[in-house]
Residue frames relative to the residue before (quaternion, step in Angstrom):
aa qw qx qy qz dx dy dz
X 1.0000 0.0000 0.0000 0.0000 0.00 0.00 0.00
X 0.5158 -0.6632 0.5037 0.2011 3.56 -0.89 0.86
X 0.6352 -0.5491 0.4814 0.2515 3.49 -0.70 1.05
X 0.6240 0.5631 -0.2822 0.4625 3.88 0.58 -0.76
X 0.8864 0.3205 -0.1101 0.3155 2.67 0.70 -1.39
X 0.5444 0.5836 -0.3099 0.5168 3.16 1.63 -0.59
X 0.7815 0.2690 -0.2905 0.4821 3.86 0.73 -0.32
X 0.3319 0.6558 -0.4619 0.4964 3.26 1.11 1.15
X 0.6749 0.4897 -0.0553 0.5492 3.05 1.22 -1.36
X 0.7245 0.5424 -0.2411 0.3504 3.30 1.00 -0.36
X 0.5658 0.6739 -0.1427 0.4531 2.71 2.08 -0.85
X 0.7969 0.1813 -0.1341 0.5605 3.46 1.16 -0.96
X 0.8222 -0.2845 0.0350 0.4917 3.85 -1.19 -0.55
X 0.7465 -0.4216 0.2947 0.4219 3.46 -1.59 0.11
X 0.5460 0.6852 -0.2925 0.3832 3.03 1.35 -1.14
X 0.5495 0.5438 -0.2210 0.5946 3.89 1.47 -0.80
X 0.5738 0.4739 -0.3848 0.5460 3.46 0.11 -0.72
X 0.8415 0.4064 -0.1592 0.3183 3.72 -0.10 -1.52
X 0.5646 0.5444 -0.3752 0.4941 3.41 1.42 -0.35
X 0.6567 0.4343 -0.3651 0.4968 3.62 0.92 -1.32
X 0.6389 0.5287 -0.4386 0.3462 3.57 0.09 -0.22
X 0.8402 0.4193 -0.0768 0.3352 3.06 0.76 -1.03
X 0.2313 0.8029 -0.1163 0.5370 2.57 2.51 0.19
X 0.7656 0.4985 0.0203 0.4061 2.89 0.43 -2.45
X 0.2757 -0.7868 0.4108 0.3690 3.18 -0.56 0.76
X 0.3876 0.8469 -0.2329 0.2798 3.34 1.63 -0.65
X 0.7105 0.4786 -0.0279 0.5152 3.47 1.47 -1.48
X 0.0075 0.7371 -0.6738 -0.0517 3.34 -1.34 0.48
X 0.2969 -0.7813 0.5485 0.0250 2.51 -2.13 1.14
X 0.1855 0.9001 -0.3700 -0.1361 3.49 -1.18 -0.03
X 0.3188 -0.8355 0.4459 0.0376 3.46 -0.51 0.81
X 0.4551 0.7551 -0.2679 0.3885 3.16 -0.79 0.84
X 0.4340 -0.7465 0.3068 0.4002 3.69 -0.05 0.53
X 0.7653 -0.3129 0.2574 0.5002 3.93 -1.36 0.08
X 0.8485 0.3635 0.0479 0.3815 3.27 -0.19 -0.13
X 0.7104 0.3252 0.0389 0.6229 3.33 1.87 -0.61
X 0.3292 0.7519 -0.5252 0.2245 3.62 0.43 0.37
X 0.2094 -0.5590 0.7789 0.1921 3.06 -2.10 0.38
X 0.1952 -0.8536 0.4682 0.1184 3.30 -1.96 0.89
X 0.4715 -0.6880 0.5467 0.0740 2.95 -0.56 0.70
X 0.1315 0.9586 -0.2505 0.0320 3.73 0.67 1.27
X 0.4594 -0.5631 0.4722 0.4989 4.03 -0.38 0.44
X 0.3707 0.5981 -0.6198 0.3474 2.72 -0.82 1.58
X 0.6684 -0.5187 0.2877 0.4488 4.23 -0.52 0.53
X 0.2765 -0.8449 0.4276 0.1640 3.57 -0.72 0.74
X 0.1705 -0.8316 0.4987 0.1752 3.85 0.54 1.26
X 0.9081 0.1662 -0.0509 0.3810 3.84 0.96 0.27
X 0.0282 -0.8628 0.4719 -0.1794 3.20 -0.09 1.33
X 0.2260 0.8158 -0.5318 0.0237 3.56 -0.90 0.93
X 0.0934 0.8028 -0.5847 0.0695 3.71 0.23 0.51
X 0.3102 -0.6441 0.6988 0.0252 2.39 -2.23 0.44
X 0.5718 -0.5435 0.3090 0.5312 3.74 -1.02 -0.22
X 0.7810 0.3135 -0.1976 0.5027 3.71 1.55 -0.02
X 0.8148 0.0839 -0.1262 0.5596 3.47 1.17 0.27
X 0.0871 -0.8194 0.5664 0.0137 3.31 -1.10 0.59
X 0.0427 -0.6530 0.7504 0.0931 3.95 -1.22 0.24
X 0.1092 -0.7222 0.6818 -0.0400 2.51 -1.87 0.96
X 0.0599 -0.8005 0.5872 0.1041 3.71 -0.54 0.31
X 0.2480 -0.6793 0.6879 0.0624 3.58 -1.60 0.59
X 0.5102 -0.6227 0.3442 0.4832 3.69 -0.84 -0.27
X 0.6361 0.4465 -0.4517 0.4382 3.87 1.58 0.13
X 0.8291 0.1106 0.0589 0.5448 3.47 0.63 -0.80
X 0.2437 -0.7298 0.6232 0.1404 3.88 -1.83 0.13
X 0.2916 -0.7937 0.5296 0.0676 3.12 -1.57 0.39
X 0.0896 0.7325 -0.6669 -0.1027 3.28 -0.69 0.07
X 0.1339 0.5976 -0.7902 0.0211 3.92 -1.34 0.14
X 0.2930 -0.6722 0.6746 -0.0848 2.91 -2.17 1.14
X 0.3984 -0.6578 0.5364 0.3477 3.58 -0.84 0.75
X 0.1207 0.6847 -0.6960 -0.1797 3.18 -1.55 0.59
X 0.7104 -0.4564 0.3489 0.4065 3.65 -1.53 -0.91
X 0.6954 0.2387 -0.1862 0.6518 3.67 -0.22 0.91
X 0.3748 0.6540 -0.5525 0.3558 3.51 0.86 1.07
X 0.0462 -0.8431 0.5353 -0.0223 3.61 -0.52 1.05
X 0.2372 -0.7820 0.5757 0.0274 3.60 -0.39 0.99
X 0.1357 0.8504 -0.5028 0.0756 3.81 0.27 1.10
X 0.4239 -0.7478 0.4984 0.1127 3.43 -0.77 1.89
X 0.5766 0.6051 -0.5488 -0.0140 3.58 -1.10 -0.04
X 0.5587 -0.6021 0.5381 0.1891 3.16 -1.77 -0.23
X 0.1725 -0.7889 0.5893 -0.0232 3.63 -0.77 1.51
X 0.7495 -0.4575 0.2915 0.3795 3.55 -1.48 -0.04
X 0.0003 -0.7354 0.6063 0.3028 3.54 -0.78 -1.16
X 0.7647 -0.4873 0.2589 0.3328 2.89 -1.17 0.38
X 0.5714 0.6599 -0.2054 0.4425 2.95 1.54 -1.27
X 0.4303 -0.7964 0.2678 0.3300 3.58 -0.42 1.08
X 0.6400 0.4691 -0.1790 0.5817 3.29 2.01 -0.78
X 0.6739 0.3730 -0.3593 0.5269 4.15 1.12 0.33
X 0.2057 -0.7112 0.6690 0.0660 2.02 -2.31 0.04
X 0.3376 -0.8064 0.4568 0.1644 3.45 -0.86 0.12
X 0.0865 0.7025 -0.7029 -0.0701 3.96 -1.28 0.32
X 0.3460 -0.7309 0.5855 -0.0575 2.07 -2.46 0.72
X 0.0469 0.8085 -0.5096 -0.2907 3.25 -0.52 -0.79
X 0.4134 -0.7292 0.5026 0.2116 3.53 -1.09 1.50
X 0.3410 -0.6897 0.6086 0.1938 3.49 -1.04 0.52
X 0.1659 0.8016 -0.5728 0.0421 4.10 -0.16 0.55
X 0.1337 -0.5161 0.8311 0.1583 3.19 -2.03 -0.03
X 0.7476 -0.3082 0.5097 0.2940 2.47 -2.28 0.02
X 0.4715 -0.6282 0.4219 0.4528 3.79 -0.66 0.93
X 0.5610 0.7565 -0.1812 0.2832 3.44 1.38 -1.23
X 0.7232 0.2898 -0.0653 0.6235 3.38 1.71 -1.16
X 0.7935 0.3296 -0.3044 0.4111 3.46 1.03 0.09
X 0.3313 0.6976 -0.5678 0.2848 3.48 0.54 1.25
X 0.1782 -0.7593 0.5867 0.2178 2.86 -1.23 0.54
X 0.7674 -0.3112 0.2401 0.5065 3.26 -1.40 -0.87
X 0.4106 -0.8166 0.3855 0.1265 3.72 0.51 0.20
X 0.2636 0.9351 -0.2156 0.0982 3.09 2.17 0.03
X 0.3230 -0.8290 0.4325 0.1461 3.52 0.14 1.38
X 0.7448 0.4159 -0.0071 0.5217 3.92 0.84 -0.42
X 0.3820 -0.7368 0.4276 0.3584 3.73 -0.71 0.64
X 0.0535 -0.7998 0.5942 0.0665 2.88 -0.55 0.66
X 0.4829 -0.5151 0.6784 0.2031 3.96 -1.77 0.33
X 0.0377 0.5975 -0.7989 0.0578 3.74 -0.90 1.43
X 0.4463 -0.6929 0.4946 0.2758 3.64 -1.11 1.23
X 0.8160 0.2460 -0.1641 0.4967 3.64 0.83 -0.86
X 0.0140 0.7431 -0.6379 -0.2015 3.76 -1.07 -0.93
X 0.4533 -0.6336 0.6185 -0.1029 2.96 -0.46 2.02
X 0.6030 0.3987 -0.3280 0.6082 3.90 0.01 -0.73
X 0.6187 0.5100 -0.5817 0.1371 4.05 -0.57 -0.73
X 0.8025 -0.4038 0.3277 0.2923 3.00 -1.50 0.52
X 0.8444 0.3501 0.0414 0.4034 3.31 0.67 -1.97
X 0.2266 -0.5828 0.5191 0.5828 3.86 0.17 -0.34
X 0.6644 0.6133 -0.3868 0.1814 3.63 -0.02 -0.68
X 0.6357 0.3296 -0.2884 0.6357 3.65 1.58 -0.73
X 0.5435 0.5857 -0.5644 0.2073 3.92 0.07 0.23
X 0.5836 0.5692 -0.4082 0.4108 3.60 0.99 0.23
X 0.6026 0.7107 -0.1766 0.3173 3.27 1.29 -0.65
X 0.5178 -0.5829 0.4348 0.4506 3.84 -0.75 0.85
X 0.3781 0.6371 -0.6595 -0.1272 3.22 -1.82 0.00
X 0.7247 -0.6117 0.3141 0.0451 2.79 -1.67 0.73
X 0.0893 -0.7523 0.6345 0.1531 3.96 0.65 0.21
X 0.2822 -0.7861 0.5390 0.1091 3.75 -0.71 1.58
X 0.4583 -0.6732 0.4888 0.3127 3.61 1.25 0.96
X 0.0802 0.8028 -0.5685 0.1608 4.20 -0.43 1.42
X 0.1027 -0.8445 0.4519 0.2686 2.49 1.98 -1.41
X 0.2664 0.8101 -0.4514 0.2628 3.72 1.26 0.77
X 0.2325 -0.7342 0.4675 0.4341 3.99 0.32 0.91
X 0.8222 0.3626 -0.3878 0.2050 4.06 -0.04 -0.90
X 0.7068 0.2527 -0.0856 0.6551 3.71 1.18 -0.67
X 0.4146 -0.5653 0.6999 0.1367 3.26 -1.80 1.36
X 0.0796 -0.6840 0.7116 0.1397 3.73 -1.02 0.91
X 0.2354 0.7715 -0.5911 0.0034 3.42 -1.01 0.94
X 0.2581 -0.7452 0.5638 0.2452 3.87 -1.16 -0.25
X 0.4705 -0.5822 0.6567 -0.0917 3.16 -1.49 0.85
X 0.2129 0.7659 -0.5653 0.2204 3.87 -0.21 1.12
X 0.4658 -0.7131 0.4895 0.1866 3.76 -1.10 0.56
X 0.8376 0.2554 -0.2603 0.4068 2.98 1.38 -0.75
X 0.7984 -0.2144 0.2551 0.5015 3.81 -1.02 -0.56
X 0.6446 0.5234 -0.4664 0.3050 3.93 0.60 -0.98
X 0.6714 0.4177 -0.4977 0.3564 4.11 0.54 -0.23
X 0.3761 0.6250 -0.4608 0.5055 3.96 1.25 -0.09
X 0.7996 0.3481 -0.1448 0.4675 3.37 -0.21 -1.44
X 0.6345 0.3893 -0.3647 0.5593 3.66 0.68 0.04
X 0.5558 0.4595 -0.4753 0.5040 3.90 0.72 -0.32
X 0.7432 0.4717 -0.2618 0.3957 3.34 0.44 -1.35
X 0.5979 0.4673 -0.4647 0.4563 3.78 0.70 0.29
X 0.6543 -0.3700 0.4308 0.4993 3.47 -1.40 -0.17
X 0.5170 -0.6047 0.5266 0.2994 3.48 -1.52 0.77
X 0.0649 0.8657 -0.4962 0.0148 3.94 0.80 0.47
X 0.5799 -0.6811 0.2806 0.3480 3.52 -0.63 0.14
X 0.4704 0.5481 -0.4673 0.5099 3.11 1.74 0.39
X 0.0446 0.8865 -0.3839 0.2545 3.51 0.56 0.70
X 0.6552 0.2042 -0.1076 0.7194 3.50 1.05 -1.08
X 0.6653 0.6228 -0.3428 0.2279 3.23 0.29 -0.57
X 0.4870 0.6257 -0.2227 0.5672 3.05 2.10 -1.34
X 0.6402 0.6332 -0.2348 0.3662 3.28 0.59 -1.62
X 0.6949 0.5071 -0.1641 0.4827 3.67 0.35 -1.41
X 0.8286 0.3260 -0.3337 0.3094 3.24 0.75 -0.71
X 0.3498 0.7717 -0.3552 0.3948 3.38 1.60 -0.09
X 0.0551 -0.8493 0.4890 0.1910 3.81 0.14 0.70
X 0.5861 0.5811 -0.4039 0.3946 3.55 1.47 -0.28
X 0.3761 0.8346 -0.2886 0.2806 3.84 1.30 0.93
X 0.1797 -0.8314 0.5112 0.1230 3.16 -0.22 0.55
X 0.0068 -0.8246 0.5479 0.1407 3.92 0.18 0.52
X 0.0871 0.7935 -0.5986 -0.0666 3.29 -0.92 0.54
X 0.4098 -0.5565 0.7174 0.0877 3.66 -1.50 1.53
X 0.0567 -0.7963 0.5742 -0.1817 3.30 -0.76 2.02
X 0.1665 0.8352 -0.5116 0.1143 3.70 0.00 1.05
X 0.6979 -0.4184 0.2620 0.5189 3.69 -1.27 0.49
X 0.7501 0.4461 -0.2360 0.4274 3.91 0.92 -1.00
X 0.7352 -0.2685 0.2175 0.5832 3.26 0.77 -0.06
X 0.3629 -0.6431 0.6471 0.1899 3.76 -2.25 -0.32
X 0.0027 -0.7436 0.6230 0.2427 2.87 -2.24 -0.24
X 0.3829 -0.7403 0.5476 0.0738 2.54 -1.03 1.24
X 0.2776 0.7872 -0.5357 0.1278 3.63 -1.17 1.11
X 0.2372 -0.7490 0.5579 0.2675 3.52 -0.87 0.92
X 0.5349 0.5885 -0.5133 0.3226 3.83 0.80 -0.14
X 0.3471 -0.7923 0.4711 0.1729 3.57 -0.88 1.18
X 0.4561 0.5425 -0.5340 0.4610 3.62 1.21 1.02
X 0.7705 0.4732 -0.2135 0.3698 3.38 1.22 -0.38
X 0.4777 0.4829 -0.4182 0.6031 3.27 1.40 0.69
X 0.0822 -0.8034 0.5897 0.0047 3.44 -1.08 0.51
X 0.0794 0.7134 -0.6850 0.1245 4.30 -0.27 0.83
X 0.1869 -0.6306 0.7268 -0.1978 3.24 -1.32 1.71
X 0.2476 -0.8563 0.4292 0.1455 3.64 0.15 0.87
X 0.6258 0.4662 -0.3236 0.5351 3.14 1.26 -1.61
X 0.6598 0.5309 -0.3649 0.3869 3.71 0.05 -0.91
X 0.7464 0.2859 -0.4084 0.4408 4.07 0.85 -0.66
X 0.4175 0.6998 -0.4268 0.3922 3.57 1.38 0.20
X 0.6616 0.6214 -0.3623 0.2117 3.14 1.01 -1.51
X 0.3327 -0.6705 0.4913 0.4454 3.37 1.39 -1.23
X 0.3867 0.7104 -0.4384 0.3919 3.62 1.37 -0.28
X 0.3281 -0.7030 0.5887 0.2271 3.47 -1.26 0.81
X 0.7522 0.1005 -0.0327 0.6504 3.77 1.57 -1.01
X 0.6090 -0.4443 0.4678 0.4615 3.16 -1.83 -0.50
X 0.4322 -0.7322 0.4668 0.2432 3.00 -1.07 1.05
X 0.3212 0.6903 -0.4253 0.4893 3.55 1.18 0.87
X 0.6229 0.5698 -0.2443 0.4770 3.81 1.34 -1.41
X 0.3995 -0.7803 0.4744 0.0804 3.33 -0.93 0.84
X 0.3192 0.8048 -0.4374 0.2430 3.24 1.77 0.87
X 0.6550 -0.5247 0.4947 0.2257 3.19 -1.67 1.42
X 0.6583 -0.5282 0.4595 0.2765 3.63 -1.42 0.44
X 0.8428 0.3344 -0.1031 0.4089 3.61 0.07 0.47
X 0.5332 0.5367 -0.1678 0.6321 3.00 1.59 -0.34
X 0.1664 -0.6591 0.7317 0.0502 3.43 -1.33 1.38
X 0.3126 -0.7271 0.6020 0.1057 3.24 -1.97 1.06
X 0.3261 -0.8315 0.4485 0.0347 3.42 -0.20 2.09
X 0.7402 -0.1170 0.1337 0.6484 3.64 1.59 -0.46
X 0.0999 0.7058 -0.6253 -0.3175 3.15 -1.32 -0.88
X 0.3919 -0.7052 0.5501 0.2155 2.97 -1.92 -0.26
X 0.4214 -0.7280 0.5408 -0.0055 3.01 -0.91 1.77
X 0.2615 -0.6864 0.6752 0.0679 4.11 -0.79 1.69
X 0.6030 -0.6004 0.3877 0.3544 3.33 -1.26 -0.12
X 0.4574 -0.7234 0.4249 0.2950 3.56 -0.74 0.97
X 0.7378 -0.5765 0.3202 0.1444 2.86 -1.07 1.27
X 0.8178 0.2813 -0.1258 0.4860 3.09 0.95 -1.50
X 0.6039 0.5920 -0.3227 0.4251 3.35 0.92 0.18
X 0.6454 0.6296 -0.2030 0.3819 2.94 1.35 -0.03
X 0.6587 -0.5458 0.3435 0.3876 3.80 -0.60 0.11
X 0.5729 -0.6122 0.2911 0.4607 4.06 -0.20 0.75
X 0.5937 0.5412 -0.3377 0.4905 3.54 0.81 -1.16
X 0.7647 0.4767 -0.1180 0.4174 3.62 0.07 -1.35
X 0.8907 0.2062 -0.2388 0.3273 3.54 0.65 -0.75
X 0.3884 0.6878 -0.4426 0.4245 3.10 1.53 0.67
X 0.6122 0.5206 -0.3858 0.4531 3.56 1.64 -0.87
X 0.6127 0.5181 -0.4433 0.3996 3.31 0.83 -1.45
X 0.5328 0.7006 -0.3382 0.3331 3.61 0.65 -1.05
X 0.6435 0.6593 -0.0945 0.3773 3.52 0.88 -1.57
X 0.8617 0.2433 0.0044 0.4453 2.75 0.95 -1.97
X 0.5660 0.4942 -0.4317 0.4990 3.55 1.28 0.13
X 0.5462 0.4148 -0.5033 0.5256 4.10 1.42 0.06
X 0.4569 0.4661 -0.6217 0.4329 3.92 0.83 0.00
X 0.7806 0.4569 -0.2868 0.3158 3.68 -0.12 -1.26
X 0.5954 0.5475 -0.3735 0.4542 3.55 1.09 -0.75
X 0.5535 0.6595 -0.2537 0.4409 3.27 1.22 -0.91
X 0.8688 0.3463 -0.0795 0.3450 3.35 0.83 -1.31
X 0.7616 0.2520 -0.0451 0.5954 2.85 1.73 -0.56
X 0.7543 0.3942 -0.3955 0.3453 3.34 0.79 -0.13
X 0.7258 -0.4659 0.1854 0.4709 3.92 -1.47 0.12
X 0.4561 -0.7547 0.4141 0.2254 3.21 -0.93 1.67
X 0.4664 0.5767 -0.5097 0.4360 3.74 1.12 0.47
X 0.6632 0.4907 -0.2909 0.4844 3.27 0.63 -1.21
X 0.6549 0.5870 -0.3216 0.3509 3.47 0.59 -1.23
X 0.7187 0.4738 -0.1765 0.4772 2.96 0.67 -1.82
X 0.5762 0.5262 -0.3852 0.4927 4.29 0.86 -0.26
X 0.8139 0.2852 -0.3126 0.3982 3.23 0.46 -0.78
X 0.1441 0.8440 -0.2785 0.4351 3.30 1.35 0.42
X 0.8121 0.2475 0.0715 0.5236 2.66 -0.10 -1.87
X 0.6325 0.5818 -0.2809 0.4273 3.69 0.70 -0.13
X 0.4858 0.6160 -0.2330 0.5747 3.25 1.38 -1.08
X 0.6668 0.5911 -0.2283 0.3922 3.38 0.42 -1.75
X 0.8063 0.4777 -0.1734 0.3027 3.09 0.44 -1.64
X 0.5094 0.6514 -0.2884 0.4827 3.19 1.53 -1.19
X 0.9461 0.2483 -0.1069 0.1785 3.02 0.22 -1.70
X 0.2775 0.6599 -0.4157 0.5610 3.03 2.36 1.03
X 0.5256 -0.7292 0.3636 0.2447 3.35 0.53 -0.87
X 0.2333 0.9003 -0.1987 0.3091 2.54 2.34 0.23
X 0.5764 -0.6032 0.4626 0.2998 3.94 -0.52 1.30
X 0.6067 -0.6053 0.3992 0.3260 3.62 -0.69 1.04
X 0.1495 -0.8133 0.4314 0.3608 4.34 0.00 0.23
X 0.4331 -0.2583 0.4340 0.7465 4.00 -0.82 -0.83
X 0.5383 -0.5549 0.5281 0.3513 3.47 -1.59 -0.14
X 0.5833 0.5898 -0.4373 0.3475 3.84 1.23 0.14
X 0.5094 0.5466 -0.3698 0.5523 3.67 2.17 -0.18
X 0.8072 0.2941 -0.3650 0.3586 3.43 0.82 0.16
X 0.3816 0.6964 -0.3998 0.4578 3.72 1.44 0.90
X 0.3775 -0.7706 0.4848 0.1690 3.28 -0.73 0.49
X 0.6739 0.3989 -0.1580 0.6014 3.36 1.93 0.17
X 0.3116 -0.6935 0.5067 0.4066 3.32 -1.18 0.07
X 0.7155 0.4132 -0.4230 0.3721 3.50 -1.74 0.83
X 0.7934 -0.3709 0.2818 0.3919 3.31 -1.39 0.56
X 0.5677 -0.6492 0.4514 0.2294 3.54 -1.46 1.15
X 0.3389 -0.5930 0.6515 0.3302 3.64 -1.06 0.69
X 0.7474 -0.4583 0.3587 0.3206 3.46 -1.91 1.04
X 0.8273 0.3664 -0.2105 0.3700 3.26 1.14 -1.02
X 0.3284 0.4326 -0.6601 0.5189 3.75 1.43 0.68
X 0.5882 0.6004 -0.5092 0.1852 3.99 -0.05 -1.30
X 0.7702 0.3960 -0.1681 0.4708 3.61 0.87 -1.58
X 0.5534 0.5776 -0.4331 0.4154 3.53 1.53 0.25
X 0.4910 0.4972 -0.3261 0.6367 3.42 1.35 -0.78
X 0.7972 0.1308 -0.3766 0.4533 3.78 -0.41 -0.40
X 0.4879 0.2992 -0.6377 0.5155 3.95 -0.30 0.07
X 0.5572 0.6782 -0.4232 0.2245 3.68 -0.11 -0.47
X 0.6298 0.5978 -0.0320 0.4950 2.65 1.57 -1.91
X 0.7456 0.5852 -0.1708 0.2692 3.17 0.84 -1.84
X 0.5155 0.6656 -0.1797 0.5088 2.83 2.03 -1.72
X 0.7577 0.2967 -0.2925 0.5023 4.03 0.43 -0.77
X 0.3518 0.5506 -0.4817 0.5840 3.80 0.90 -0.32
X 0.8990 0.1325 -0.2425 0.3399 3.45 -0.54 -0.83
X 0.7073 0.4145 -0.3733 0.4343 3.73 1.00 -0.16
X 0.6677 -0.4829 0.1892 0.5341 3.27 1.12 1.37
X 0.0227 0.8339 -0.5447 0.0859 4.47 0.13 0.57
X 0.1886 -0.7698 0.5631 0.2338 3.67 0.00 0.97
X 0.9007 -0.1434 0.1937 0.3613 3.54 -1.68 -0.71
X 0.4566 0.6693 -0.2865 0.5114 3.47 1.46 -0.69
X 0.7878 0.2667 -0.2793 0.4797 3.04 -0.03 -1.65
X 0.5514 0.6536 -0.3613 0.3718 3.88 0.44 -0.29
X 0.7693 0.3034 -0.3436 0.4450 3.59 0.66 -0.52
X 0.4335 0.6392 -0.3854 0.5049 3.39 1.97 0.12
X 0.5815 0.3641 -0.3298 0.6485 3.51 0.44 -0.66
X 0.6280 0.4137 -0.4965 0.4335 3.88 -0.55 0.13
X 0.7830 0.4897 -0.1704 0.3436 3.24 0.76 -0.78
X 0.8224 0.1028 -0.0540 0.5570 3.07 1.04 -1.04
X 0.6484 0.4065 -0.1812 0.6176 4.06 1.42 -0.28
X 0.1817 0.7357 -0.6510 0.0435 4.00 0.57 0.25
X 0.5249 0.3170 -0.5891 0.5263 4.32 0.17 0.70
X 0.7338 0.3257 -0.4812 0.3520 3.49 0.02 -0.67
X 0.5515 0.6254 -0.4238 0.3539 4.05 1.05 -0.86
X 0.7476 0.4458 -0.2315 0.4344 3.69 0.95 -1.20
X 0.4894 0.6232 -0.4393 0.4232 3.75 1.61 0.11
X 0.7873 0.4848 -0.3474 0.1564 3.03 0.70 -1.31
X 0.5169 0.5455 -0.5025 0.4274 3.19 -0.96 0.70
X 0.6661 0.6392 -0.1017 0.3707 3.54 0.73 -0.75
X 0.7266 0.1626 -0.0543 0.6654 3.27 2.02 -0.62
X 0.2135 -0.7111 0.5946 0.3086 3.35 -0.23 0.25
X 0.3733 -0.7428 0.4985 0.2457 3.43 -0.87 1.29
X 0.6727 -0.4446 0.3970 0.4383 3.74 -1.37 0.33
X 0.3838 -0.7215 0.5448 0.1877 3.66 -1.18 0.33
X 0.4541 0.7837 -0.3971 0.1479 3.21 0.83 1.32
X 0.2796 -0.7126 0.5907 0.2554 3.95 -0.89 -0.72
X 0.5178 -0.5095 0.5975 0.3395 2.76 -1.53 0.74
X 0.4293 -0.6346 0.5580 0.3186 3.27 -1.85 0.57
């Protein structure tokens, strides 16, 4: 996503933010429940149509549509990776748990129409709710030919999805209060069993507020994967959005870390850099080290080193091992 455009977006409602992304070819999306998602993938967009409240898009695997509603919340942050010297962001798509149930359907079931499709042309058409019984997103499919009949008409065994998936004349579609995707390409569906078992609504990594359900999110381009010229903007512009959108505790910590580093300031205990009293939630901890990770890669001198000893000892035992990027803040 282009710097311009991302602090355009930054400026006005969440809804903005979520269109340029989804816009962009650069960005991915997805939607869908824990464990169950459709994607929505960087890759060239052959269709775009927005508005100041809704937009579709289409690629050649899969489409989108999302709609503004009230109590949409668009929540920026930044988690670990595996990688000892990355990291990763997002942005969580939420409602109010209150506005984003769905039907919670436990059982396949036949809906005769779908009003919600994408196209006018598939809303007359059977589809099938594959009974997940997921409370925020209806998973269902959508097929021209005979094989989703003949699969109702068997026993509901537990090879169920399995049948389902293999059917290539499918349409799956990831139905939520904000919108769907719809996609017959079978990289763009995603089922994680353990994870819809878990009963979890998110990763517990996500910095989501109490009350609030996570309908998707949307994924900008990583930084480090990117070319030097380019990923210093993307860089740039996802601390605009974090800024704008993301939890001003979290925000406001890593902040102050940055700061410190880049005063030169003696490493503190880590309870002089909380804004509370008592022990750090997991997710200040992984704010301080993306923190870390972030100056590591935008070139961190000795300073930022005795910080990483302290608080990031995988990233401290890397260094050497990558030559970091050769960059500056602007």
């Amino acid at each position: 996503m282009m710097e311009s455009e991302m602090t355009s977006a930054m400026s006005s409602c969440p809804f903005a933010l979520l269109a340029a992304m989804v816009s962009d070819s650069g960005c991915e999306v997805s939607l869908g429940a824990y464990g169950a998602i459709g994607q929505f993938a960087r890759e060239p967009r052959v269709f775009v149509e927005a508005t100041d409240d809704h937009i579709v898009a289409a690629t050649e695997s899969s489409s989108i549509s999302l709609r503004h509603r009230d109590g949409l919340r668009a929540i920026a942050f930044e988690m670990l990776s595996s990688d000892p010297q990355g990291w990763n962001c997002a942005v969580a798509i939420c409602l109010p748990e209150t506005d984003a149930r769905m039907s919670a359907r436990n059982c396949l079931t036949m809906l005769n129409r779908d009003p919600g499709a994408i196209f006018a042309a598939h809303r007359g058409r059977e589809t099938y709710d594959i009974g997940l019984g997921t409370e925020f997103a209806d998973i269902r499919v959508r097929s021209r030919s005979e094989s989703l009949t003949a699969i109702e008409h068997r026993n509901t065994d537990r090879d169920l999805l399995a049948d389902l998936m293999e059917d290539a004349d499918c349409v799956w579609i990831f139905d939520t209060a904000l919108g769907r995707i719809e996609t017959r390409d079978r990289r763009r569906r995603h089922f994680i069993p353990q994870l819809l078992a878990s009963g979890d609504g998110h990763s517990r990594t996500a910095p989501i507020p109490d009350g609030y359900a996570v309908l998707g999110y949307a994924f900008p381009p990583n930084p480090r994967h990117g070319e030097t010229e380019d990923a210093l903007g993307w860089h740039l512009s996802f601390q605009n959005v974090l800024d704008r959108f993301g939890m001003p505790e979290l925000v406001g910590l890593k902040r102050r870390v940055e700061l410190a580093i880049d005063a030169g300031t003696t490493v503190p205990a880590l309870n002089e850099l909380l804004a509370h009293a008592g022990p750090p939630t997991r997710a200040e901890v992984d704010c301080i080290r993306v923190a870390l990770r972030q100056r590591r890669w935008l070139g961190g001198g000795e300073q930022s080193q005795q910080w990483e000893e302290v608080f990031d000892r995988p990233l401290r035992k890397s260094r050497g091992s990558i030559v970091p990027t050769e960059m500056e803040l602007a």
